[in-house]
C-alpha positions in Angstrom: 120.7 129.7 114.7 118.2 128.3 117.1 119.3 127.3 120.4 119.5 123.3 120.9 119.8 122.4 124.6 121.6 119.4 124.7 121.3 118.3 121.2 124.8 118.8 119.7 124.3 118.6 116.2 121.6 118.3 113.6 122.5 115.5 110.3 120.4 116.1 106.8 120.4 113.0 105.1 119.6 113.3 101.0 119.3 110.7 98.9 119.6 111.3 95.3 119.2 109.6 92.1 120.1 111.2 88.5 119.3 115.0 90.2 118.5 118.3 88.4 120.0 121.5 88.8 118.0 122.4 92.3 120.2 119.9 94.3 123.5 122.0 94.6 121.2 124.8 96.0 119.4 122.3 98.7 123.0 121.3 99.5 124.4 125.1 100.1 121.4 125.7 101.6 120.8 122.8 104.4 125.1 123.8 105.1 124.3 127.7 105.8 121.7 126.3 107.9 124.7 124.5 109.9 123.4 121.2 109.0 126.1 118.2 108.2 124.9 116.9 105.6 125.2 113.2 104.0 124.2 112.6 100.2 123.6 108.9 99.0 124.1 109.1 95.2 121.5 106.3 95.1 123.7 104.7 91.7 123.4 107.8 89.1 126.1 106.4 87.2 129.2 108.3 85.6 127.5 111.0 83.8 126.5 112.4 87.5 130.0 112.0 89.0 130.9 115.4 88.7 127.7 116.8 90.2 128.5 114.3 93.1 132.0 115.6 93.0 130.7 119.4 93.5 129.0 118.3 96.4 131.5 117.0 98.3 132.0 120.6 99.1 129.2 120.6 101.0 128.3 117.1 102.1 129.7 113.5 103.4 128.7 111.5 99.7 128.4 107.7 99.5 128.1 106.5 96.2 127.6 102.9 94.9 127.1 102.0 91.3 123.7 100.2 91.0 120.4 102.0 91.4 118.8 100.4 94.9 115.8 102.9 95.5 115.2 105.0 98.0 114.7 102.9 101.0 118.2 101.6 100.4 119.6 104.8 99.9 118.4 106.5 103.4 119.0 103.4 105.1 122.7 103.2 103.7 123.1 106.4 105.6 121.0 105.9 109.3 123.9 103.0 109.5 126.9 105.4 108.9 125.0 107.6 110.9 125.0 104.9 113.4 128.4 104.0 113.1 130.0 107.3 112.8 128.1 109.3 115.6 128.4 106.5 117.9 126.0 107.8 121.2 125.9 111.0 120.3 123.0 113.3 120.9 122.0 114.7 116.8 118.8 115.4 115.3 118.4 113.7 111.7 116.2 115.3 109.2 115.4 113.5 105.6 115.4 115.8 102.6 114.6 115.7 99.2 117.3 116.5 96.7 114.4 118.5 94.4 114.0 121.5 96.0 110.5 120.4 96.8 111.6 121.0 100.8 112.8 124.6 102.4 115.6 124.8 104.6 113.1 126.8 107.1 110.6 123.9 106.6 113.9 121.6 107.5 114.7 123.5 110.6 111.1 124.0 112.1 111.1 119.8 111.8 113.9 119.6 113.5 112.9 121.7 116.4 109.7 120.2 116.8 111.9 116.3 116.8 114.0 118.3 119.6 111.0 119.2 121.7 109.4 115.8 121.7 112.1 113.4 122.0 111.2 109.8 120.5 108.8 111.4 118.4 108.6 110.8 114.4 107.9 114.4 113.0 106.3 114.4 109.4 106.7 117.9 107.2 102.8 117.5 106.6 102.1 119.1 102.7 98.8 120.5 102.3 97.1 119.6 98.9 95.0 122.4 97.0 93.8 122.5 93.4 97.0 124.3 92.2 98.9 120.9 93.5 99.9 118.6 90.6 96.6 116.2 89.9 99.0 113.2 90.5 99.7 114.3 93.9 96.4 114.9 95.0 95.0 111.9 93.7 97.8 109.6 95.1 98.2 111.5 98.2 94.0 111.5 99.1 94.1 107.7 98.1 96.8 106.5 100.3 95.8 108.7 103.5 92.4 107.3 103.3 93.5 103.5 102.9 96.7 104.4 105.6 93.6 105.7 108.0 91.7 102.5 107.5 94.6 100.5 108.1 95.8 102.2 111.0 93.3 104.1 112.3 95.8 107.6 111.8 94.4 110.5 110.4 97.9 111.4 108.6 97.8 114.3 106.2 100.6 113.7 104.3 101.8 110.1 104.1 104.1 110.6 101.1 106.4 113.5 102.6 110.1 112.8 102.6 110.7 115.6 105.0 110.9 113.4 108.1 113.2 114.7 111.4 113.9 112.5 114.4 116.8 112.2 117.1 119.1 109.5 116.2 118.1 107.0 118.9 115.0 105.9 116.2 118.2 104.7 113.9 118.3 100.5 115.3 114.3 100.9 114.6 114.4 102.3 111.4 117.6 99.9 110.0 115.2 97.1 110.8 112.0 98.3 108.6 112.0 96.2 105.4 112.0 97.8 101.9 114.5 99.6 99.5 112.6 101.4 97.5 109.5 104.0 97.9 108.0 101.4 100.1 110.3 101.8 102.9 109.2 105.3 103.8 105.2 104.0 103.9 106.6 101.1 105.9 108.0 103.1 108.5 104.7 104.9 109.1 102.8 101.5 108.6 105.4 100.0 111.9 105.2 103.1 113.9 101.4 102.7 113.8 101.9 99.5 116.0 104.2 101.1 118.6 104.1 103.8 121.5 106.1 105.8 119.2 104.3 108.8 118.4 103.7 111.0 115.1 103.5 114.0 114.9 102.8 116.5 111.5 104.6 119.7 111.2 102.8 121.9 108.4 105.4 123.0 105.0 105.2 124.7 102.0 103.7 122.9 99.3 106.4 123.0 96.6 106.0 121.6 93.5 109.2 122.2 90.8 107.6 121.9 87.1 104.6 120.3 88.2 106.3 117.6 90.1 107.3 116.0 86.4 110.5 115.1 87.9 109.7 112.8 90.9 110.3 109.2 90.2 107.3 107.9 92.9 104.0 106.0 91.3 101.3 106.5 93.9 99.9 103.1 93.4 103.0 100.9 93.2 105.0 102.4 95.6 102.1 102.8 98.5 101.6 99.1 97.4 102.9 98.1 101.1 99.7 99.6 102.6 97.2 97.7 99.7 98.9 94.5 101.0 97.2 95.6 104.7 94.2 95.1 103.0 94.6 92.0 100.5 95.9 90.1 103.3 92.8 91.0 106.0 90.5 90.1 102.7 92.0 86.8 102.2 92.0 86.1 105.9 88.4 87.1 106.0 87.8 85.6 102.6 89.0 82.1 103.6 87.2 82.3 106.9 83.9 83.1 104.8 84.5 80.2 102.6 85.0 78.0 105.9 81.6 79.3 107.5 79.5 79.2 104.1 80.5 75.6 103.1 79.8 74.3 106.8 76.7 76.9 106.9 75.0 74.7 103.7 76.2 71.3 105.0 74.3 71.5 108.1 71.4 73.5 106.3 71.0 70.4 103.3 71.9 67.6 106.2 68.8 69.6 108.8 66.6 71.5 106.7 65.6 75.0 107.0 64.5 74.9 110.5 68.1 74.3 111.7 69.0 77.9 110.0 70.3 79.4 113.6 71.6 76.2 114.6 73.5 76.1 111.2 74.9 79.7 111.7 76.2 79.3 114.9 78.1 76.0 114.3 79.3 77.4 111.2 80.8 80.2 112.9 82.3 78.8 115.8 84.8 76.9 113.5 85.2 79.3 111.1 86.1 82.3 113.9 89.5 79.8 115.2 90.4 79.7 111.7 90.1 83.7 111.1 91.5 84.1 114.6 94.9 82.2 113.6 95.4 83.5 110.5 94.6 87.3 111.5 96.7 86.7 114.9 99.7 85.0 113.1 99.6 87.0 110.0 97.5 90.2 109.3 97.7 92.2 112.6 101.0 90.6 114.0 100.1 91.4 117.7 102.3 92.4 121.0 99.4 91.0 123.2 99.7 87.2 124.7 97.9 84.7 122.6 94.9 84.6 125.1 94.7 87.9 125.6 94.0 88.6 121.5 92.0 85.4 121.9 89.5 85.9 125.0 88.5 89.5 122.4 88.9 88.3 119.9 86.0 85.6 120.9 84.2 88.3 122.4 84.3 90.2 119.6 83.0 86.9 117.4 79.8 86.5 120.0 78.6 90.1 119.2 79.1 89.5 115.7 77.5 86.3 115.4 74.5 87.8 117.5 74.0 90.5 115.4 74.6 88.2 112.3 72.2 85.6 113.5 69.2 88.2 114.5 69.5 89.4 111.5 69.5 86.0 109.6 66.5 85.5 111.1 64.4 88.6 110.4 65.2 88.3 106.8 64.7 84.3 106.5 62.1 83.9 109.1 60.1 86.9 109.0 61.0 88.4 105.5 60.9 85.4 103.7 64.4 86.0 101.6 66.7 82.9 100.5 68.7 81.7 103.5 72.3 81.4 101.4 71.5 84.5 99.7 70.8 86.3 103.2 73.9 84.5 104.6 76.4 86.4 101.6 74.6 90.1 102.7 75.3 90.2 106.0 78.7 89.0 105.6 79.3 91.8 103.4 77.9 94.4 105.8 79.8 92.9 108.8 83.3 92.6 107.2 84.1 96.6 107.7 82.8 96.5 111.3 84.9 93.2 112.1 87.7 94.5 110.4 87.9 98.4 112.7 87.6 96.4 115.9 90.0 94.0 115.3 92.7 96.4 114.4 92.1 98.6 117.1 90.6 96.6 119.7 91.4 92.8 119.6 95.2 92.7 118.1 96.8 95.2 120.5 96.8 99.0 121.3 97.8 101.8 118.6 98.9 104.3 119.1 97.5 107.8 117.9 98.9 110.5 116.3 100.5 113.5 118.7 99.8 116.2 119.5 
């Protein structure tokens, strides 16, 4: 067994719901490893008692009746974790009770949590074509909307093979969600901390062509399409703000006040974005004018840019002034969104080495 320093013990936590014939060998296996091991029978019901009962030979099992999901499940054990281990020094690694993780996979996450202290290790999965279409779709759509959001280049944002030391456990009790979600919201918080992340390649194991997983890649990733919906909306509203003041002033001062227009338009419509994003969309650890004094600056390049170009294609080009207006919002709304999640609403922090 590999030599731990100071860390005196290393805790596999597996949650399972209704599991196949694989999970009495993940349990024997993660024991001769020399893991202590805690199972959350994440409310199988009766005709699973005796498999839960077989692997109290192995394992710590908390059972409770109801089916909760996931999130519930590995948060039902970081708090006996918590309770139980008190201050002591243990690495916890988060299996799945499939078969789809090896135990060598399971150690190798654990050293690497060992070696970087107050690091969140990811067993990092690398798709090919023999992986399960599902997988690769799900798993390309949600790193590229995850990178977006975050600004992470994450390989494998779906894994369940996670190891950290148990000082992460207050963090991770507070994380909302019970079910799928939880494990995407984890990432999703850790993005907006010092905290880093760090990706450990694993086997790809797939067990019958994944048929048995019980994850939907586009309900259960839902938490990071919320990112999104709720920047849109922001945006959206601020757009609705700016245009409706943008043809007030232009039917109150004709076409020649186009620049004026613009510039009035934006001025109020930026507070309102500003709020809403501040408040709401990118919840920031930076003082209100700090976020503020960029966040302004970031409006002035915009609205130069914006307004230069409002007037090469009005002006000069000849092109409908409200139809010009809709373009260029369009074409700015990716640009505004990057630097305001990595500039304007606090520091993030990248992925480790």
């Amino acid at each position: 067994m590999p030599k731990r320093g100071v860390w005196e013990l290393r805790i596999a936590v597996i949650p399972a719901y209704e599991p196949e014939e694989p999970f009495h060998q993940v349990l024997a296996a993660a024991y001769e490893a020399g893991f202590q091991i805690i199972v959350v029978d994440d409310g199988s019901g009766p005709r699973y008692s005796e498999t839960f009962a077989q692997a109290k030979r192995y394992a710590h099992v908390i059972s409770y009746p109801e089916n909760k999901g996931k999130g519930h499940a590995l948060k039902t054990a970081f708090a006996y974790i918590r309770d139980q281990y008190g201050d002591q020094r243990a690495t916890v690694v988060t299996l799945d009770c499939d078969g789809q993780h090896k135990q060598r996979d399971a150690v190798r996450v654990c050293e690497a949590a060992e070696a970087h202290s107050g690091a969140m290790i990811l067993g990092s999965r690398k798709q090919s074509k023999s992986s399960p279409w599902k997988s690769r779709w799900g798993n390309g759509l949600t790193r590229a909307v995850f990178r977006m959001i975050t600004g992470l280049n994450i390989q494998d944002t779906q894994t369940g093979l996670r190891a950290f030391d148990a000082s992460f456990l207050p963090f991770l009790l507070e994380i909302p969600g019970a079910r799928y979600e939880y494990e995407m919201n984890v990432l999703l918080r850790l993005a907006k901390t010092s905290r880093k992340i760090i990706e450990v390649p694993i086997e790809t194991v797939y067990i019958e062509n994944n048929a048995g997983t019980h994850f939907r890649a586009l309900r259960d990733s839902f938490s990071i399409y919320v990112e999104i919906l709720k920047f849109s909306a922001s945006s959206f509203l601020g757009f609705l703000v700016d245009y409706f003041l943008y043809i007030l002033i232009l039917l109150l001062t004709g076409s020649k006040g186009i620049l004026g227009a613009n510039i009035l338009a934006r001025a109020v419509s930026s507070s309102v974005n500003f709020s809403l994003n501040y408040r709401l969309v990118f919840p920031s650890r930076e003082s209100l004018l700090r976020s503020a004094l960029k966040y302004f600056a970031l409006a002035c390049g915009v609205l130069a840019c914006n307004s230069g170009l409002l007037y090469l294609l009005t002006a000069i080009g000849g092109f409908n002034p409200f139809v010009s207006k809709i373009a260029l919002e369009l074409v700015l709304f990716f640009g505004s969104w990057i630097v305001q999640r990595t500039f304007v609403f606090g520091k993030r922090q990248g992925k480790g080495d």
